[in-house]
Kinemage of the C-alpha trace (Angstrom):
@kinemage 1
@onewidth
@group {chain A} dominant
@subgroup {mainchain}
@vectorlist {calphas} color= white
{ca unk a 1} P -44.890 -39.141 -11.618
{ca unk a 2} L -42.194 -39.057 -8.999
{ca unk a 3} L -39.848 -39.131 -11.602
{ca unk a 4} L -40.978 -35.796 -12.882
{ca unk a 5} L -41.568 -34.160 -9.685
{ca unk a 6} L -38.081 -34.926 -9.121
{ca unk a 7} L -36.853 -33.407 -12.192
{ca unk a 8} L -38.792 -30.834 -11.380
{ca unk a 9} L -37.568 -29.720 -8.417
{ca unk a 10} L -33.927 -30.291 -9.196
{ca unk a 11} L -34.543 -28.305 -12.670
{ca unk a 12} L -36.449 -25.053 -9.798
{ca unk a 13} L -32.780 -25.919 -6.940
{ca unk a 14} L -30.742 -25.260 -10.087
{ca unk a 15} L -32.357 -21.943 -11.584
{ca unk a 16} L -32.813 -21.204 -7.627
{ca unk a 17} L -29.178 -21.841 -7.464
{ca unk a 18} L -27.406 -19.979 -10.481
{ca unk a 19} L -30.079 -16.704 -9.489
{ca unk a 20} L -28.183 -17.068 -6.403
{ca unk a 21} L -24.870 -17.504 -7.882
{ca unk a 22} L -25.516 -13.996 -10.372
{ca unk a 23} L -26.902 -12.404 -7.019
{ca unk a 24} L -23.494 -13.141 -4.747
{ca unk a 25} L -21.371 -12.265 -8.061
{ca unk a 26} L -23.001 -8.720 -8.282
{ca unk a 27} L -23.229 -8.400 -4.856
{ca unk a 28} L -18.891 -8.952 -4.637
{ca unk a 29} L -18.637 -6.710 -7.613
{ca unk a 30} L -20.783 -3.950 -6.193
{ca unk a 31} L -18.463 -4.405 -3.010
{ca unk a 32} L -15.102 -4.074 -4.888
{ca unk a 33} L -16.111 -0.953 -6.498
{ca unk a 34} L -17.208 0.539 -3.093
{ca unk a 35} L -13.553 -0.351 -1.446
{ca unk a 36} L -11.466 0.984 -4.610
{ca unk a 37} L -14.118 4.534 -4.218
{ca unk a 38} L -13.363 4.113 -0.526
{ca unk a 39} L -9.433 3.721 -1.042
{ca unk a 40} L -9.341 6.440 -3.618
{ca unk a 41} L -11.052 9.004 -1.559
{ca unk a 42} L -8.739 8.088 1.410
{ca unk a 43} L -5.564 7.740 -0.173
{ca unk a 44} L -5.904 11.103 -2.685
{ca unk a 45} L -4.612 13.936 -0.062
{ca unk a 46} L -1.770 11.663 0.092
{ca unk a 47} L -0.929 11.715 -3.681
{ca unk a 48} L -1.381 14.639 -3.625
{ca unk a 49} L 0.785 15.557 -1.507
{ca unk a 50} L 3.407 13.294 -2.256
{ca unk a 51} L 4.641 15.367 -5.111
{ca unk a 52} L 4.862 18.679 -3.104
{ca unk a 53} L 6.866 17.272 0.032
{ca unk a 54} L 10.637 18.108 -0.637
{ca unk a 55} L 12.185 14.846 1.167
{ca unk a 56} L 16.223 15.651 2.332
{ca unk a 57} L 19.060 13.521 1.948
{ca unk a 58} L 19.959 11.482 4.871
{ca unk a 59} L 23.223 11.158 3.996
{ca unk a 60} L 25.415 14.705 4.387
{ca unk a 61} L 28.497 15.443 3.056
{ca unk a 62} L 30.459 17.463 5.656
{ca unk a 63} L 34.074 18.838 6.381
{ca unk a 64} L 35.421 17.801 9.416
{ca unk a 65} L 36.582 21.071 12.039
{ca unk a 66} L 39.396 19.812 13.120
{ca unk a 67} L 41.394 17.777 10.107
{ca unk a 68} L 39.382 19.591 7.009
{ca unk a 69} L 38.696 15.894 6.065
{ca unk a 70} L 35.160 15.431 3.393
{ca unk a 71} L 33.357 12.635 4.827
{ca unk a 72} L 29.617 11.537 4.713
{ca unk a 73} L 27.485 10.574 7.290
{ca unk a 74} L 23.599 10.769 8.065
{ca unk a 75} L 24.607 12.165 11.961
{ca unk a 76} L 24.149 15.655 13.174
{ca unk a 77} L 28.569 15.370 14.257
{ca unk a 78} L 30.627 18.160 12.605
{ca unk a 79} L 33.821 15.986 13.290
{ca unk a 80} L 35.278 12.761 11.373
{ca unk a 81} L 35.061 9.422 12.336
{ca unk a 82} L 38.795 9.167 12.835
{ca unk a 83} L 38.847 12.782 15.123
{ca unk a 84} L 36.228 11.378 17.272
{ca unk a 85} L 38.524 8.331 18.261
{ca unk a 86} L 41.320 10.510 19.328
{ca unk a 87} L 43.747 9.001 16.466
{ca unk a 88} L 44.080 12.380 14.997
Protein backbone atom coordinates (compact mmCIF):
# COMPACT_ATOMS: atom_id res chain seq x y z
CA UNK A 1 0.00 0.00 0.00
CA UNK A 2 2.81 2.45 0.47
CA UNK A 3 3.95 1.55 -2.72
CA UNK A 4 0.86 2.91 -4.34
CA UNK A 5 0.40 5.86 -2.26
CA UNK A 6 3.72 6.69 -3.43
CA UNK A 7 2.97 6.35 -6.98
CA UNK A 8 0.26 8.15 -6.31
CA UNK A 9 1.44 11.12 -5.18
CA UNK A 10 4.39 11.34 -7.51
CA UNK A 11 1.82 10.54 -10.54
CA UNK A 12 -0.65 14.09 -8.61
CA UNK A 13 3.51 16.28 -8.12
CA UNK A 14 3.85 15.50 -11.83
CA UNK A 15 0.33 16.57 -13.35
CA UNK A 16 0.69 19.35 -10.42
CA UNK A 17 3.93 20.08 -12.03
CA UNK A 18 3.44 20.19 -15.96
CA UNK A 19 -0.19 22.40 -15.02
CA UNK A 20 2.38 24.55 -13.60
CA UNK A 21 4.80 24.36 -16.33
CA UNK A 22 1.65 25.26 -19.19
CA UNK A 23 0.63 28.03 -16.54
CA UNK A 24 4.35 29.88 -16.40
CA UNK A 25 4.59 29.19 -20.37
CA UNK A 26 1.29 31.19 -21.01
CA UNK A 27 1.91 33.41 -18.44
CA UNK A 28 5.68 34.45 -20.42
CA UNK A 29 3.79 34.41 -23.64
CA UNK A 30 0.99 36.64 -22.48
CA UNK A 31 3.96 38.92 -21.17
CA UNK A 32 5.88 39.07 -24.52
CA UNK A 33 2.91 40.10 -26.38
CA UNK A 34 2.19 42.92 -23.81
CA UNK A 35 6.01 44.36 -24.21
CA UNK A 36 6.01 44.08 -28.22
CA UNK A 37 2.09 46.14 -27.86
CA UNK A 38 3.96 48.27 -25.34
CA UNK A 39 7.11 48.87 -27.70
CA UNK A 40 4.95 49.37 -30.72
CA UNK A 41 2.77 51.98 -29.24
CA UNK A 42 5.93 53.78 -27.92
CA UNK A 43 8.16 53.54 -30.69
CA UNK A 44 5.33 54.42 -33.67
CA UNK A 45 5.52 58.49 -33.49
CA UNK A 46 9.05 57.76 -34.04
CA UNK A 47 8.61 55.80 -37.34
CA UNK A 48 6.65 57.86 -38.18
CA UNK A 49 8.44 60.47 -38.12
CA UNK A 50 11.54 59.14 -39.23
CA UNK A 51 10.55 59.34 -42.83
CA UNK A 52 9.46 63.06 -42.72
CA UNK A 53 12.70 64.51 -40.91
CA UNK A 54 15.00 65.88 -43.77
CA UNK A 55 18.53 65.02 -42.01
CA UNK A 56 21.58 67.54 -43.63
CA UNK A 57 24.87 66.60 -44.64
CA UNK A 58 27.53 67.12 -42.15
CA UNK A 59 30.02 67.35 -44.45
CA UNK A 60 29.89 70.88 -46.70
CA UNK A 61 31.52 71.56 -49.65
CA UNK A 62 32.68 75.22 -49.54
CA UNK A 63 34.96 77.77 -51.48
CA UNK A 64 37.45 79.23 -49.54
CA UNK A 65 37.30 83.58 -49.46
CA UNK A 66 40.50 84.15 -49.69
CA UNK A 67 42.34 81.45 -52.25
CA UNK A 68 38.88 80.32 -54.17
CA UNK A 69 40.12 76.81 -53.09
CA UNK A 70 36.85 73.79 -53.00
CA UNK A 71 37.38 72.03 -49.88
CA UNK A 72 35.03 70.01 -47.52
CA UNK A 73 34.62 70.19 -44.07
CA UNK A 74 31.68 69.62 -41.46
CA UNK A 75 32.81 73.29 -39.62
CA UNK A 76 30.86 76.46 -39.81
CA UNK A 77 34.79 78.25 -41.28
CA UNK A 78 34.40 79.95 -44.70
CA UNK A 79 38.30 79.72 -45.08
CA UNK A 80 40.68 76.63 -46.07
CA UNK A 81 42.62 74.67 -43.95
CA UNK A 82 45.83 75.92 -45.50
CA UNK A 83 44.52 79.98 -45.20
CA UNK A 84 43.86 79.44 -41.64
CA UNK A 85 47.62 78.47 -40.97
CA UNK A 86 48.91 81.58 -42.52
CA UNK A 87 50.84 79.49 -45.40
CA UNK A 88 48.81 81.21 -47.97
Amino acid sequence: MVRNAKKAFKKKIKGDSEALRKKHEEEALNRKAKARIHADVCTTPLKMAKGYIIKKPLVKQIICEKCGKTFKTNSANKICFDCQKGNK
